[in-house]
C-alpha positions as CSV (number, residue, x, y, z in Angstrom):
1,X,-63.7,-1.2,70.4
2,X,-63.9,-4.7,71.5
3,X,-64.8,-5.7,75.4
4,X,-62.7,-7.6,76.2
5,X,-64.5,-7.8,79.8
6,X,-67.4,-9.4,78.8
7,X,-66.1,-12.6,77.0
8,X,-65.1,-15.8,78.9
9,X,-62.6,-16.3,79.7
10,X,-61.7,-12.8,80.6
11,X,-58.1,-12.6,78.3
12,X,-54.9,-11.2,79.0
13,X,-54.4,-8.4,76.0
14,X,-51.0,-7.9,74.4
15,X,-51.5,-5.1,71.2
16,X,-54.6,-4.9,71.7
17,X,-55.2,-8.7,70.9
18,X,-55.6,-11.6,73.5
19,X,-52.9,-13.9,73.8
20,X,-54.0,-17.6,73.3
21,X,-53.4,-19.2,76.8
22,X,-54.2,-22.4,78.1
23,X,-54.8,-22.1,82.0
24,X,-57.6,-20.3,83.1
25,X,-58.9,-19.7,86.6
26,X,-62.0,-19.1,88.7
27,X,-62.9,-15.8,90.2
28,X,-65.4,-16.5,93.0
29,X,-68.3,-14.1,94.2
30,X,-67.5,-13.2,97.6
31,X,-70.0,-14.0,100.3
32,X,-71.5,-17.0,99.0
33,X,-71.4,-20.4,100.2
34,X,-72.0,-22.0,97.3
35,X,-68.4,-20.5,95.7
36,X,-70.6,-18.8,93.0
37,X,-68.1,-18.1,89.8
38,X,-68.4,-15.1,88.5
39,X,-66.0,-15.2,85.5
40,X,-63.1,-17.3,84.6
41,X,-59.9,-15.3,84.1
42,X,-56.9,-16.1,81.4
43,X,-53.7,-17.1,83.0
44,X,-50.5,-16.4,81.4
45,X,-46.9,-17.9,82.1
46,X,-43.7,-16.7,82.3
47,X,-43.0,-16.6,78.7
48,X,-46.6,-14.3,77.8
49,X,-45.5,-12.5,80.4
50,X,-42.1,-12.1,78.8
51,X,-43.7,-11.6,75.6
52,X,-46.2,-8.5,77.3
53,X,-42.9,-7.0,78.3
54,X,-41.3,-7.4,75.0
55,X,-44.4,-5.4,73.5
56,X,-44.0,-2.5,75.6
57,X,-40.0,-2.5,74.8
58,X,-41.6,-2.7,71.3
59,X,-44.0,0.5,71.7
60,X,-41.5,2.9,74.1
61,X,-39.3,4.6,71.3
62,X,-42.5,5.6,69.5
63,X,-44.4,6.7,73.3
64,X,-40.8,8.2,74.6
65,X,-40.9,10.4,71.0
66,X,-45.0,11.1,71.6
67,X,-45.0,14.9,72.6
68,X,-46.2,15.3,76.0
69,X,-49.7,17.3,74.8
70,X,-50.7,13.6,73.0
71,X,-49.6,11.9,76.2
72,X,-51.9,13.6,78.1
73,X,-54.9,13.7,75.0
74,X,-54.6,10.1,75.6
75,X,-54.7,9.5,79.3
76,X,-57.4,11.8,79.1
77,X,-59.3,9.9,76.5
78,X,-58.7,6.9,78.5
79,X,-60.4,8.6,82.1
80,X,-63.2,9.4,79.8
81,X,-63.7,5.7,78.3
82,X,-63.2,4.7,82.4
83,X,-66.0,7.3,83.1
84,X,-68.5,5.7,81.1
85,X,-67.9,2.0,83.1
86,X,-67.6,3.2,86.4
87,X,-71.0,1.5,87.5
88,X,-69.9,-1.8,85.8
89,X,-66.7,-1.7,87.5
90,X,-68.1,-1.0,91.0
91,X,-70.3,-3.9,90.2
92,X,-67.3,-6.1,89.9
93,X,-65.5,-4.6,92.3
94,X,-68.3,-5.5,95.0
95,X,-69.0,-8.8,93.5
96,X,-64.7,-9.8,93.9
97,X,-64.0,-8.3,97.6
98,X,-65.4,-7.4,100.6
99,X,-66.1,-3.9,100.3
100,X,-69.1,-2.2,100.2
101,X,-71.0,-0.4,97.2
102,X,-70.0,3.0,98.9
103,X,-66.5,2.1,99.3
104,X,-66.1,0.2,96.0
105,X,-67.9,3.2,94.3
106,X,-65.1,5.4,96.3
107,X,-61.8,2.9,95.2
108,X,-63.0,3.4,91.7
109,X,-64.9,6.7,91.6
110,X,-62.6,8.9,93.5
111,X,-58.9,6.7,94.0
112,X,-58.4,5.2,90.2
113,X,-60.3,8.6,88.5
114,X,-58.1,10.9,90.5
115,X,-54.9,8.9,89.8
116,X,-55.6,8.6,85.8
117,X,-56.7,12.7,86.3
118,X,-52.9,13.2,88.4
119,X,-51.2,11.6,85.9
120,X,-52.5,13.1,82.8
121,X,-51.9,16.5,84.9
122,X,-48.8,16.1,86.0
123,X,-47.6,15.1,82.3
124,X,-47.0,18.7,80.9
125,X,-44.4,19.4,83.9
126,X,-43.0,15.6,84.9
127,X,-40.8,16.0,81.9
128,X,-39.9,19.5,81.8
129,X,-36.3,20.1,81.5
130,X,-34.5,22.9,84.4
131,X,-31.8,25.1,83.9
132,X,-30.0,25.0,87.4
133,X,-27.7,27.9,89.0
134,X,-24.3,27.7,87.5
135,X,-21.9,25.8,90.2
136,X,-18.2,27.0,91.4
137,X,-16.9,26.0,88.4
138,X,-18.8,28.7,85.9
139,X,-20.5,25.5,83.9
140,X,-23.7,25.9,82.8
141,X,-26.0,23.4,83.9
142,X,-29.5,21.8,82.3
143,X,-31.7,18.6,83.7
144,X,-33.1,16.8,81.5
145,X,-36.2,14.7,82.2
146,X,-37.1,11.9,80.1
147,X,-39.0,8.2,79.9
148,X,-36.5,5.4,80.9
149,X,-38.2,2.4,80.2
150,X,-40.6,-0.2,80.8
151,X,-41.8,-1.3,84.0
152,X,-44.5,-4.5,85.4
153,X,-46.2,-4.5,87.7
154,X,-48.2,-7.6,89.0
């Protein structure tokens, strides 16, 4: 597995490649007068992110056909591999804001662990289909939950 975090800059990763950009920018180390860089980070323009959208669009039918158990085998996987680099993130995370060791370990200890654990959980059930009373009109009635699409989020 390539880490992607630890090369300069830090690039934006469509399909599990980075995408070639051109602009770049500084993240700082909070607390220091000197603006101390930590790391310069890819930026991308409208049309990567266009073309990160597009790649998702790409990979839903085969995710929206991946049976629920693998969904959540893979969200799993993924709290595991975040496991293992909680202390580096942490480090980062107090190096780029404000916060605290205690409350960065917290924000990525408890908050982003819990939330990858809550979703992979939540998985089996999210989706399951419901067979609802039968109305006035005798009609048998049946919810269907499925994945609609492809969201981002900046």
């Amino acid at each position: 597995m390539t880490d992607f975090a630890s090369q300069s800059p830090i690039p934006c990763i469509v399909n599990n490649e980075p995408l070639k950009t051109t602009k770049t920018y500084p993240v700082y180390k909070v607390g220091t007068s000197n603006q101390e860089v930590l790391h310069q980070v890819s930026c991308v323009d409208r049309h990567q992110a266009i073309q990160a959208v597009q790649a998702c669009q790409d990979a839903f039918p085969v995710w929206r056909s991946t049976p629920v158990v693998e969904r959540r085998r893979i969200f799993l996987k993924a709290q595991r591999l975040f496991q293992e680099r909680i202390s580096d993130h942490v480090q980062k995370l107090v190096q780029e804001t404000v916060l605290t060791p205690g409350a960065s370990a917290f924000d990525v200890a408890v908050l982003v662990d819990q939330h990858i654990t809550e979703a992979a959980s939540v998985m089996s059930t999210a989706l399951k289909g419901e067979i609802l009373p039968d109305g006035e009109d005798g009609v048998n009635k049946y919810v269907f939950r499925e994945p609609f699409g492809v969201v981002l989020a900046i």
